[in-house]
C-alpha positions in Angstrom: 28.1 -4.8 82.7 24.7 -4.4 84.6 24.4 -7.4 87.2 20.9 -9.0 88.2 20.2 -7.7 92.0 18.4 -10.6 93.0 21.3 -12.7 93.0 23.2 -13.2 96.8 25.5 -10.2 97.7 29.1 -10.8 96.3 31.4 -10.2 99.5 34.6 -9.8 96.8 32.5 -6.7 94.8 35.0 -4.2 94.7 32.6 -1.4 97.0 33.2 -4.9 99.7 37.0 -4.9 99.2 36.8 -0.8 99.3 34.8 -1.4 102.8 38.1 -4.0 104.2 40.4 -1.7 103.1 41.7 -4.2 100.7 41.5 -1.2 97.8 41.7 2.2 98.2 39.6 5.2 97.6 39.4 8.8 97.9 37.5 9.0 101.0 35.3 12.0 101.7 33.6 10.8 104.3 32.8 8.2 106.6 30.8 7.1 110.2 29.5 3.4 111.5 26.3 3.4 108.6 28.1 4.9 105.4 31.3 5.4 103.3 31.3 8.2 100.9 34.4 8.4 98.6 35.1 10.5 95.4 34.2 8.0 91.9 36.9 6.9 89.8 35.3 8.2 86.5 33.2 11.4 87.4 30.4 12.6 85.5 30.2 16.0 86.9 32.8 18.1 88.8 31.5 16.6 91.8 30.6 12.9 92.0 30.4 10.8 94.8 30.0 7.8 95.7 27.7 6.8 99.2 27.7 3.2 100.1 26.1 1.3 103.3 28.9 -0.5 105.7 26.4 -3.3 105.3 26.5 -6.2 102.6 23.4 -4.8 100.6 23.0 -5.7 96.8 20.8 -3.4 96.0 18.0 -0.1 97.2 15.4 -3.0 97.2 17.4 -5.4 99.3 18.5 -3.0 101.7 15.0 -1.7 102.2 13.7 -4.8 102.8 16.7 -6.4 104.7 18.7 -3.1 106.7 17.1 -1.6 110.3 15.7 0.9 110.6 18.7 2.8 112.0 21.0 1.5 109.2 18.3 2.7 106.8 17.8 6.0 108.9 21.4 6.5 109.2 22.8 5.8 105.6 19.8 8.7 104.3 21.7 10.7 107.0 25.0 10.2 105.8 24.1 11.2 102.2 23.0 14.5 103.2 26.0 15.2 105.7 28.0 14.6 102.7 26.0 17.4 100.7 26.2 19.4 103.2 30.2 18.6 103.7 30.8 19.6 99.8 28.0 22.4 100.4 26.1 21.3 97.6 23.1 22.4 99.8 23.3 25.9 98.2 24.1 25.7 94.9 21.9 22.2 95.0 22.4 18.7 93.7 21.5 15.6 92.7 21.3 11.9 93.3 20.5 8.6 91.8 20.7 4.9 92.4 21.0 2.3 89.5 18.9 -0.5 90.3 19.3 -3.8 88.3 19.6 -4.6 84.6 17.2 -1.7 83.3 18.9 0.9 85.8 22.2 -0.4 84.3 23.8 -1.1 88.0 27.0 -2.6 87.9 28.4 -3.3 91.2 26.5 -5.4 93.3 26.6 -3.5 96.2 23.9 -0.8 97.3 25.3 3.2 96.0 23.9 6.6 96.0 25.3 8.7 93.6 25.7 12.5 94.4 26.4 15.1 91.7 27.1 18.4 91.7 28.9 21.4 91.0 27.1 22.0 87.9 23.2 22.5 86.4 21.7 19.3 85.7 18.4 20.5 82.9 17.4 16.8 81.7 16.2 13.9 83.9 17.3 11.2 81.5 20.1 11.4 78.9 20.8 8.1 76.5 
């Protein structure tokens, strides 16, 4: 169910218990800004997940809330993870739901990378 990203961060979302090691995850990769692990139901034959270390809800509340060198290094931990899968060949993409409309349902900021296939259409329903 898509949440409302306005509303204060929820420190028991399950990308938060993921962080405290209270759940597990396929990890891929990991450094002091980001935490990149494999998601639970892929849409591609690569599909991972990138979250911040940092109790973000949302792209909009970590760009307004996150340093500059969170900001700068969770961007660079997304592309060490391409780069990791060496997606940077072939290519890739990534998106981020972003509220209600964007259909996000965890409350806690995530980049989603695909890959290992051609993506033709920007938007299927």
């Amino acid at each position: 169910m898509p949440i409302d990203p306005r509303l204060p961060y929820d420190a028991n979302n399950i990308f938060a218990k993921i962080l405290r090691d209270e759940l597990p995850c396929s990890k891929v990769y990991e450094d002091e800004h980001a935490l990149a692990f494999n998601d639970i139901r892929p849409q591609a034959p690569v599909h991972v997940l990138v979250i911040p270390r940092g109790p973000y809800v949302s792209w909009d509340d970590f760009t307004a809330k996150a340093e500059d060198a969170e900001i700068a290094g969770f961007m660079r931990a997304v592309g060490n993870v391409t780069r990791q899968l060496e997606l940077d060949g072939p290519g890739y993409r990534l998106m981020v739901n972003m509220g209600r409309a964007g259909h996000q349902e965890v409350p806690h900021l995530h980049v989603h990378i695909f890959g290992g296939r051609e993506f033709f259409q920007m938007i299927v329903d």
